[in-house]
Residue frames as qw, qx, qy, qz and C-alpha x, y, z in Angstrom:
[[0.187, -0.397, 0.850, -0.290, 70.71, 214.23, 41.86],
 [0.622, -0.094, -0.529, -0.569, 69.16, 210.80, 41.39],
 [0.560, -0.472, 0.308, -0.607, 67.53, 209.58, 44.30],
 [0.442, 0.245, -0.863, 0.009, 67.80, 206.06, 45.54],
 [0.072, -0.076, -0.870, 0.481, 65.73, 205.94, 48.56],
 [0.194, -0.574, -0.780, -0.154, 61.87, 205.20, 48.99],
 [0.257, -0.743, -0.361, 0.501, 61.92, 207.90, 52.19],
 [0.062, -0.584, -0.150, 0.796, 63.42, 210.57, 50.50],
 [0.076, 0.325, 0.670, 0.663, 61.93, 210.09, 47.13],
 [0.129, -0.571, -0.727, -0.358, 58.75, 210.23, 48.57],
 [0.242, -0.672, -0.205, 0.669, 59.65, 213.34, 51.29],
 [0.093, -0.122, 0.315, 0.937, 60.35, 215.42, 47.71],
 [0.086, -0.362, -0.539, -0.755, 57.13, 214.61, 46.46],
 [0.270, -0.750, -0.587, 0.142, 55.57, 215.93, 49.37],
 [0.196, -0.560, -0.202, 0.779, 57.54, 218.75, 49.49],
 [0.102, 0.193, 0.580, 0.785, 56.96, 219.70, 45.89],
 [0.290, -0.777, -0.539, -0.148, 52.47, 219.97, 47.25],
 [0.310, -0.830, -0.175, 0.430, 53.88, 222.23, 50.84],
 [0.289, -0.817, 0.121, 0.484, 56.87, 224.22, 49.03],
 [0.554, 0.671, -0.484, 0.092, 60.35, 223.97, 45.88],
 [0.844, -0.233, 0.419, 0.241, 62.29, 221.42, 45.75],
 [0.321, 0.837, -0.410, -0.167, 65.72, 222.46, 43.61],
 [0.952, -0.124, 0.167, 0.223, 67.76, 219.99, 42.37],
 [0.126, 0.887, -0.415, -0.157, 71.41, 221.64, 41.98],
 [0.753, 0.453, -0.478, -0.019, 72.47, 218.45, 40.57],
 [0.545, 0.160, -0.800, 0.193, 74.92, 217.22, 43.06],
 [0.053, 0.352, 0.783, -0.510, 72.49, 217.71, 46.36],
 [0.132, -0.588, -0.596, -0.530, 68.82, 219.28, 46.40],
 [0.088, 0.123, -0.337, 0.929, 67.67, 221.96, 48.24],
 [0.192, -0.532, -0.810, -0.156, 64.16, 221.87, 49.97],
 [0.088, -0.045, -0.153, 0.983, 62.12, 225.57, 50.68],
 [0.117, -0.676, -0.708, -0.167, 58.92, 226.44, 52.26],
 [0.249, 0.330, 0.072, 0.908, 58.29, 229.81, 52.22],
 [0.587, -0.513, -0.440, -0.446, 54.75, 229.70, 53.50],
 [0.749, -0.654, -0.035, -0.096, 56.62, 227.94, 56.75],
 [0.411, 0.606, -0.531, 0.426, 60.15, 229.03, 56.91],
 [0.164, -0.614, 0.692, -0.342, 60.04, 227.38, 60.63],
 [0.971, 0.043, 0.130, -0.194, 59.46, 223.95, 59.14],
 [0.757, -0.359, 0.528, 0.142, 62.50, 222.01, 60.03],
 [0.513, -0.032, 0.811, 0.281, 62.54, 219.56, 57.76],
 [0.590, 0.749, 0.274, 0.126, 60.90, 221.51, 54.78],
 [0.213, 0.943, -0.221, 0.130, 63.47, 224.08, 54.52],
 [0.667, -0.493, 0.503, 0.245, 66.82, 221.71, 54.37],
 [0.491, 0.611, -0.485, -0.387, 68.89, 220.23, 52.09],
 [0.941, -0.057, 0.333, 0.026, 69.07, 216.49, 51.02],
 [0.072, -0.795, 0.571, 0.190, 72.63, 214.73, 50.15],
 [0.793, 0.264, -0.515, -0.189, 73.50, 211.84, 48.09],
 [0.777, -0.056, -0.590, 0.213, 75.26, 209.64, 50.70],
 [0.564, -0.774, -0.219, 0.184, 76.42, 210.41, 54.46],
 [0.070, 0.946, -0.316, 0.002, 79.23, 212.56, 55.20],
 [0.695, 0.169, -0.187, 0.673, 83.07, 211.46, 55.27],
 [0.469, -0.584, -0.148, 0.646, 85.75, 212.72, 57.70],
 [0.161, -0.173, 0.139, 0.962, 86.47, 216.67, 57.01],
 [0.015, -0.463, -0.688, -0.559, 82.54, 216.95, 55.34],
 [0.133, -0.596, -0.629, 0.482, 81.17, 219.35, 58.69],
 [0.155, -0.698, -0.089, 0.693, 82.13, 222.35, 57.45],
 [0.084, 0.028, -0.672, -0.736, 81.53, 222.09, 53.72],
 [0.119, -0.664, -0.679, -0.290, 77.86, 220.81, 54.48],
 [0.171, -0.616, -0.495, 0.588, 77.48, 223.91, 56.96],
 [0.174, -0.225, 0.451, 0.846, 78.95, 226.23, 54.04],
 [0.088, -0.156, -0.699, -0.693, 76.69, 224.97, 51.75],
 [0.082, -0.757, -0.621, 0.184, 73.23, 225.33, 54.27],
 [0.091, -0.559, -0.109, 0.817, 74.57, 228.97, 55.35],
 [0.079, -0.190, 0.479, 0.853, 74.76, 229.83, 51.55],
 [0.156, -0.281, -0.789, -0.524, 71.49, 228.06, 50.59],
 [0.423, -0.750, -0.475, -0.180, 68.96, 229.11, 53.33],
 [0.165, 0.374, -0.311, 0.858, 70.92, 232.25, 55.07],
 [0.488, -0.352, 0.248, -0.759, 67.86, 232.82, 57.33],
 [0.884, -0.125, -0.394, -0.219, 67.45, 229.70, 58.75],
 [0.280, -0.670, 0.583, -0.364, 68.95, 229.24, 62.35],
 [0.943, -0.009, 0.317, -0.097, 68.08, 225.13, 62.24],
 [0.220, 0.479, -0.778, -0.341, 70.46, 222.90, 59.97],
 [0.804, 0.043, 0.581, -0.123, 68.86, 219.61, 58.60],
 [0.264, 0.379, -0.766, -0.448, 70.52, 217.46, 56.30],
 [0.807, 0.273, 0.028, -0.523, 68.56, 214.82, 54.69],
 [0.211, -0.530, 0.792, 0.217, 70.67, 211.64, 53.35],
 [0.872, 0.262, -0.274, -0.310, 69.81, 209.15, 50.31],
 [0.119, 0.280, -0.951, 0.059, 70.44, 205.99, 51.28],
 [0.755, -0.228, -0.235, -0.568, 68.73, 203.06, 52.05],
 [0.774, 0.002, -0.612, 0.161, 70.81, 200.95, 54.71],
 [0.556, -0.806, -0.163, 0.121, 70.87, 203.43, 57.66],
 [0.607, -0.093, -0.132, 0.778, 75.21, 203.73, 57.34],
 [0.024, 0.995, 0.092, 0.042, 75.44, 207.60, 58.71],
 [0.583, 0.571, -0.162, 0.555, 79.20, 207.94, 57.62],
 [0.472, 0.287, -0.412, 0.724, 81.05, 210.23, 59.89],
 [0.510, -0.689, -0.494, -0.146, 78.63, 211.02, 62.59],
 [0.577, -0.288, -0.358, 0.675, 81.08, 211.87, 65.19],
 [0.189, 0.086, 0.059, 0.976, 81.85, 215.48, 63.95],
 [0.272, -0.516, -0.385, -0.715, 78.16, 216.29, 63.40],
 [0.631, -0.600, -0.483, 0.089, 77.05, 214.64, 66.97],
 [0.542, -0.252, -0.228, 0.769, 80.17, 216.77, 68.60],
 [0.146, 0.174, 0.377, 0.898, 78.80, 219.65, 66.80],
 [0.397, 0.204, 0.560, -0.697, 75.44, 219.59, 68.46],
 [0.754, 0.006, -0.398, -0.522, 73.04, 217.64, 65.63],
 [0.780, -0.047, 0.562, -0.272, 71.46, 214.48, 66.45],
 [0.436, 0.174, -0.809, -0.355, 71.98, 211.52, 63.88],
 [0.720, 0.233, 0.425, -0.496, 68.92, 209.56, 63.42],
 [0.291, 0.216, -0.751, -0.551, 68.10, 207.06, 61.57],
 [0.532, 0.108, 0.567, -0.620, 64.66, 205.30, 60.84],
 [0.333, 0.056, 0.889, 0.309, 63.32, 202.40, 59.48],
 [0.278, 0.148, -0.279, -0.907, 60.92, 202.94, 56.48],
 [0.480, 0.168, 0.844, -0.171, 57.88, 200.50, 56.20],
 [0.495, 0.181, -0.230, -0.818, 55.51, 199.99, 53.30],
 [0.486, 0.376, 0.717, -0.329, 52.66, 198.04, 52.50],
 [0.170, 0.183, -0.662, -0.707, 50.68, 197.28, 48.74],
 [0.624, -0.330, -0.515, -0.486, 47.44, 195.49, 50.57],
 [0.251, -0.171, 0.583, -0.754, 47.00, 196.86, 54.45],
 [0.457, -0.237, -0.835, -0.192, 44.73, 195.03, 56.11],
 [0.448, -0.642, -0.064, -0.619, 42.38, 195.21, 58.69],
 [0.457, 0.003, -0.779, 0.429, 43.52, 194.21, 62.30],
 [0.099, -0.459, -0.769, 0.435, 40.50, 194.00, 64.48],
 [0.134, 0.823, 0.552, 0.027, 36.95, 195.85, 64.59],
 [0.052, 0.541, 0.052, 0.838, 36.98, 199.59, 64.06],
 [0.132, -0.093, -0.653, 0.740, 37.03, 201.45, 67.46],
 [0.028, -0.641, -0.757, -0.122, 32.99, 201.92, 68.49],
 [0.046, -0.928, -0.287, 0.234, 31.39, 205.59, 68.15],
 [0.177, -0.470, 0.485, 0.716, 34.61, 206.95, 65.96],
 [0.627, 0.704, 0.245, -0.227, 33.94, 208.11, 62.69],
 [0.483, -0.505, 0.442, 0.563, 36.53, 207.77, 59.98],
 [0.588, 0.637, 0.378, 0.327, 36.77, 210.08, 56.78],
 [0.553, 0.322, 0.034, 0.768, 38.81, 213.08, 55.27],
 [0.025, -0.571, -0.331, 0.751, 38.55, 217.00, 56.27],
 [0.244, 0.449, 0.641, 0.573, 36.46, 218.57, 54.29],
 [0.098, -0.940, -0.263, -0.194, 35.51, 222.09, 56.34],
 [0.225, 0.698, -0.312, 0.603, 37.10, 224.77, 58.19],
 [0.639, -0.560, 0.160, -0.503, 36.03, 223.35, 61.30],
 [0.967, -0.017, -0.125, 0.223, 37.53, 220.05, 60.49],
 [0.538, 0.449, -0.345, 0.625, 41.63, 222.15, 60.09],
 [0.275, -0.726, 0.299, -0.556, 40.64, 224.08, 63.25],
 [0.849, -0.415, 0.073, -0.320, 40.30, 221.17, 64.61],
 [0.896, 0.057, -0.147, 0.414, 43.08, 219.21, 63.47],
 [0.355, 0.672, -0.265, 0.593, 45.05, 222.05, 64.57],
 [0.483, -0.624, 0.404, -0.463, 44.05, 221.94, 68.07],
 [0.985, -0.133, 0.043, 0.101, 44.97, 217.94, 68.32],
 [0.687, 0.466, -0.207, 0.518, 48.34, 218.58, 66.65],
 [0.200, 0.696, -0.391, 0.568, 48.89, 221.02, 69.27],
 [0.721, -0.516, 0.387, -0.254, 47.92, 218.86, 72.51],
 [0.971, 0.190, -0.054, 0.136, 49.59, 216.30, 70.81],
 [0.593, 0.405, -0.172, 0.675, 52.98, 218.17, 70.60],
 [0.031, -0.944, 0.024, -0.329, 52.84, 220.13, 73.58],
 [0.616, -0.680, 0.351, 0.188, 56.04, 221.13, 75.15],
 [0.843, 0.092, 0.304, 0.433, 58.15, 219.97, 71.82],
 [0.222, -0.554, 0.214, 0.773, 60.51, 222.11, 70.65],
 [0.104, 0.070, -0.550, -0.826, 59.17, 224.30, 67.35],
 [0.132, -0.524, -0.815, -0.209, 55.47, 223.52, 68.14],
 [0.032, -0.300, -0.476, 0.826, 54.19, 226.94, 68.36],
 [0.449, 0.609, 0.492, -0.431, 50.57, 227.96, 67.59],
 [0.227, 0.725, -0.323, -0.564, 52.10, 229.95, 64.74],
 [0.278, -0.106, 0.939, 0.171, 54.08, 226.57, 63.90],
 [0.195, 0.216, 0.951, 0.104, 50.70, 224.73, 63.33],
 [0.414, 0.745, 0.210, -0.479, 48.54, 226.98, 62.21],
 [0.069, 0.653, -0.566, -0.499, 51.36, 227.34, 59.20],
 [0.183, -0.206, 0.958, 0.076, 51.74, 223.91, 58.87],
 [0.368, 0.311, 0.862, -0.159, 48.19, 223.05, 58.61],
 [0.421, 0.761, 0.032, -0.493, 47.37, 225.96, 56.08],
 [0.013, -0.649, 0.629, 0.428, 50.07, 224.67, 54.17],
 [0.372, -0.064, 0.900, -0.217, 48.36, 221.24, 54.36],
 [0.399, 0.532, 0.560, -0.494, 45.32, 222.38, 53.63],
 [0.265, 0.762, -0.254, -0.534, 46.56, 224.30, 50.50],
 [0.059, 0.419, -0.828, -0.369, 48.01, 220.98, 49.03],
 [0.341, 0.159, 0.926, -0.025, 44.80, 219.24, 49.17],
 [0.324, 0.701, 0.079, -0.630, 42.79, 221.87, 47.55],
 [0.334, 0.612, -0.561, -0.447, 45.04, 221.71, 44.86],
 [0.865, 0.221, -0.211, -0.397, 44.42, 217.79, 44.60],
 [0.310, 0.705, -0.610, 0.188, 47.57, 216.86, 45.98],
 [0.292, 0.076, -0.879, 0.368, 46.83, 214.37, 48.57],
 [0.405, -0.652, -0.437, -0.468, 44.29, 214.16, 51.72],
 [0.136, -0.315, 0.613, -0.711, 44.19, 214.96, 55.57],
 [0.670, -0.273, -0.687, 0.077, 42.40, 211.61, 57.38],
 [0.232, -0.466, 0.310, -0.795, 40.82, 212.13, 60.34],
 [0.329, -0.366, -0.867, -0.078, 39.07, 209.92, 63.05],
 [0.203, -0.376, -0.147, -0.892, 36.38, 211.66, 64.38],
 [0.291, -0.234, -0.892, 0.254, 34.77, 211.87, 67.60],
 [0.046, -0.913, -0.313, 0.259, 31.84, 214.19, 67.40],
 [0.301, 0.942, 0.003, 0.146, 33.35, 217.41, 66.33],
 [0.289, -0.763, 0.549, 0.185, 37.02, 216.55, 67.89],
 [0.669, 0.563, -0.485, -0.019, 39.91, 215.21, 65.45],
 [0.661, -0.581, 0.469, -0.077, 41.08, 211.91, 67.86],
 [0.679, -0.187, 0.582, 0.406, 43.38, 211.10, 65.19],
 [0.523, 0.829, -0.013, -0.200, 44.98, 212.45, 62.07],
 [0.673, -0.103, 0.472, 0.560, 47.08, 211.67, 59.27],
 [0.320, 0.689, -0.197, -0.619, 47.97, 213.35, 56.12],
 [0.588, 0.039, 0.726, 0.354, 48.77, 210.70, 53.00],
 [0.192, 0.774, -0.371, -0.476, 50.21, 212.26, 49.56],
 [0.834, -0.007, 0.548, 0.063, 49.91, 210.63, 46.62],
 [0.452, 0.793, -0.172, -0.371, 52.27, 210.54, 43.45],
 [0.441, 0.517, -0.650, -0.341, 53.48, 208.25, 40.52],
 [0.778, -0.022, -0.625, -0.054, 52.18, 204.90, 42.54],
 [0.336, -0.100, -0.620, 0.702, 53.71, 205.98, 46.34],
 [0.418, -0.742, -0.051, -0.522, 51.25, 207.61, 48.89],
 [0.399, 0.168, -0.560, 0.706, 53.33, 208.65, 51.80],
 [0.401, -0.780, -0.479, 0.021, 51.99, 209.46, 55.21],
 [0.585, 0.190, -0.443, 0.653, 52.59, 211.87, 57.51],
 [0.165, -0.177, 0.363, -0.900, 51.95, 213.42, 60.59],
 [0.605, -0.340, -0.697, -0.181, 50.49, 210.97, 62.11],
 [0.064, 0.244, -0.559, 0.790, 49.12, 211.83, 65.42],
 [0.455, -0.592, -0.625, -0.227, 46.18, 210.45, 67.79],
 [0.239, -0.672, 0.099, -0.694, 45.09, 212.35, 70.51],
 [0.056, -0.431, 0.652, -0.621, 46.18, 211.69, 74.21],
 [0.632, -0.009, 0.339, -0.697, 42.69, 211.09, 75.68],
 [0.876, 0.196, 0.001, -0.440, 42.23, 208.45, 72.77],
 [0.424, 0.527, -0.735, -0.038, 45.17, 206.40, 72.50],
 [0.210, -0.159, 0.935, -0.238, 45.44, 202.25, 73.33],
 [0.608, 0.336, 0.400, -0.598, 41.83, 201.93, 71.46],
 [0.536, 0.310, 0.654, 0.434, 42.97, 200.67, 67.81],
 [0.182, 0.822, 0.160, -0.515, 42.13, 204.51, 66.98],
 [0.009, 0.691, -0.519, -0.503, 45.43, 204.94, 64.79],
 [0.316, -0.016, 0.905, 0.285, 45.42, 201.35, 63.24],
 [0.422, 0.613, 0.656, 0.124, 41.55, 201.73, 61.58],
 [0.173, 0.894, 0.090, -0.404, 42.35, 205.02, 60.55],
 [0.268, -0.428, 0.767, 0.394, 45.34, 203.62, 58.72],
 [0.358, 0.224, 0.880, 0.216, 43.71, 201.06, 57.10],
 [0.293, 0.671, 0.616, -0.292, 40.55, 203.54, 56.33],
 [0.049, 0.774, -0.296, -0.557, 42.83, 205.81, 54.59],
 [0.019, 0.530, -0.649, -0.546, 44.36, 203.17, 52.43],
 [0.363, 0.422, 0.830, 0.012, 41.51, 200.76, 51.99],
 [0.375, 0.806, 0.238, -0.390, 39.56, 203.95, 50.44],
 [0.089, -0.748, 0.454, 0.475, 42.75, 205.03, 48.25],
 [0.220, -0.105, 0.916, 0.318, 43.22, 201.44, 46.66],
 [0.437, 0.570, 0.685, -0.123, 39.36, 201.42, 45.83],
 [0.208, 0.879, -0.055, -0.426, 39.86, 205.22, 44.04],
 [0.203, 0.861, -0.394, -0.251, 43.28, 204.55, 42.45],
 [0.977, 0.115, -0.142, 0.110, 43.86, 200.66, 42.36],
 [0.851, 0.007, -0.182, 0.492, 47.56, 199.80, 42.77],
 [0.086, -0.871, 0.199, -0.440, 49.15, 201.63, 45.35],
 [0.687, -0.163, -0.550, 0.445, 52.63, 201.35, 47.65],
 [0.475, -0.830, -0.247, -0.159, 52.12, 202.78, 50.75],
 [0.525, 0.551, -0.268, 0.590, 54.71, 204.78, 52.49],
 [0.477, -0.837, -0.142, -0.226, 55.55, 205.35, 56.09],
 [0.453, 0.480, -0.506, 0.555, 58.67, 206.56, 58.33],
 [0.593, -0.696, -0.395, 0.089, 58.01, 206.06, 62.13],
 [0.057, -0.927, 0.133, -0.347, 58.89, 208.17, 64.49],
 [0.438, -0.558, 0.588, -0.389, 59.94, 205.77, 66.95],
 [0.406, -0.028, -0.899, -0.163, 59.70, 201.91, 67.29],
 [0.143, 0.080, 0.884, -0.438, 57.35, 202.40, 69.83],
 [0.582, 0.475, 0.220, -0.622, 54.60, 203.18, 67.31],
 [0.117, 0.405, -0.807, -0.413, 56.10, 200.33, 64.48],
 [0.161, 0.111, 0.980, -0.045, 53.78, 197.82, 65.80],
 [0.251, 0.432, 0.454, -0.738, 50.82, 199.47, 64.76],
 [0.401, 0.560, -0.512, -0.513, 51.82, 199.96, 61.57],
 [0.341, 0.138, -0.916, -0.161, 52.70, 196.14, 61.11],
 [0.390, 0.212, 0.729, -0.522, 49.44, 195.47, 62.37],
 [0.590, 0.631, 0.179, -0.471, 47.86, 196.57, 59.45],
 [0.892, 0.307, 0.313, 0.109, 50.56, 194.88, 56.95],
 [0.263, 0.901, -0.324, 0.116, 53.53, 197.23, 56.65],
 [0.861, -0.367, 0.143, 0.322, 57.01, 196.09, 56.82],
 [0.461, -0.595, 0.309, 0.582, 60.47, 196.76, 56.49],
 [0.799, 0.535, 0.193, 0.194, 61.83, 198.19, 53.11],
 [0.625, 0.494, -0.177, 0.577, 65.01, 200.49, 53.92],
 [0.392, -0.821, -0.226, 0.349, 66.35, 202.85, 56.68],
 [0.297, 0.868, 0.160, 0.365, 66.66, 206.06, 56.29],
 [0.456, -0.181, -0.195, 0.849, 69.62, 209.07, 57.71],
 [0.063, 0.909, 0.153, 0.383, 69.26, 212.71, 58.85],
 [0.505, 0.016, -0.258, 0.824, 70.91, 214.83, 60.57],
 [0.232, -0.885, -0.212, -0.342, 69.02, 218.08, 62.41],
 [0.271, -0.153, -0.413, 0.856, 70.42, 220.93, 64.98],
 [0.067, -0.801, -0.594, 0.027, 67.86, 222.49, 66.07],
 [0.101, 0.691, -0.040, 0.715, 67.83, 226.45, 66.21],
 [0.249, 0.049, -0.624, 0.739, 69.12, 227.82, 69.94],
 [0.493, -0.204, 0.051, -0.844, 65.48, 229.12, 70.79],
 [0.686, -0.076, -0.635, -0.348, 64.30, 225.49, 70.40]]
């Protein structure tokens, strides 16, 4: 399938570091094995949105590809947001979502670095423990965020930087992780993700210099580089365009969560 969008280009080549990414030519199938209750690793991405009568052919075609998987997320290439027949899926219990993509090719700094924060990569076992325990005060109470969850998740993390595949950014207060990111870099794109500052530290510029520290360092290592991000929300957009990201496409999905969630 040939891809057309910035987000999910650069969501395969992250999954390719955590998991398999099949391309069965007229969609692509995405499978972590390591974390079979990652969502969005174990889905399947489609060339365009659905069309009327498409529920029950994309359901077909999840059941058949990932049988043990009680979630359903489709994925959608595009780059203008249009989520085609929504209705059926929304009636159906999924959510349609759609989110704007920013990048950036020379972030900038936007005011001092917060005082007494350190900012550089993990690089022990103490650092993942650690990012594991932010990730989970960060996420508590969200559906699918169980120890098990992030422990997975972050081994998986871990396991793709080893191998050379990207880094895990941290700001560092003393021996706690008040902010982490992951950024994954491949053929010229380095994509964040899982971005996440810690409760206790947020409203400080924490997330912005850690941003910038991540890709100021990156551009010095590897010269020309476009920077990739997908916000969760617009209430964390400005942050991003603080540091020189802006608009380049919006993205579709589609997720039901699994009944436990």
């Amino acid at each position: 399938m040939r891809v057309a969008s910035l987000a999910l280009r650069t969501t395969l080549d992250i999954q390719r570091s955590f998991g398999l990414v099949e391309d069965k030519g007229d969609y692509i199938v995405l499978r972590t094995p390591s974390v079979p209750d990652y969502w969005y690793g174990n889905c399947i991405a489609m060339p365009g949105p659905p069309a009327d009568g498409d529920l029950d052919a994309w359901e077909r075609l999840f059941r058949a590809e990932l049988p043990g998987c009680a979630h359903r997320v489709f994925l959608v290439d595009g780059i203008d947001g249009d989520m085609g027949a929504a209705g059926r899926f929304e009636a159906a219990g999924y959510e349609a979502r759609a989110y704007d993509v920013l990048s950036a090719e020379a972030p900038r700094p936007a005011g001092p670095p917060a005082e007494g924060v350190e900012y550089r990569p993990f690089i022990s076992d103490s650092d993942w423990a650690a990012g594991v325990e932010t990730s989970r005060t960060v996420n508590a109470g969200s559906p699918g965020y169980s120890r098990g969850y992030v422990e997975r998740s972050f081994s998986a993390a871990r396991r793709a930087v080893e191998r050379g595949d990207g880094l895990w950014w941290g700001a560092w207060d003393g021996d706690i992780a008040v902010g982490q990111m992951g950024l994954f870099i491949r053929d010229g794109l380095a994509r964040f993700r899982n971005v996440e500052t810690h409760p206790d530290y947020r409203r400080r510029g924490i997330c912005r210099s850690l941003l910038f520290a991540a890709c100021d360092a990156e551009r010095r290592r590897r010269g020309g580089l476009r920077f990739v991000i997908v916000p969760e929300d617009g209430s964390v957009r400005r942050i991003y365009e603080s540091v020189g990201f802006g608009y380049a496409e919006r993205t579709v999905d589609f997720c039901r969560k699994p009944p436990e969630a």
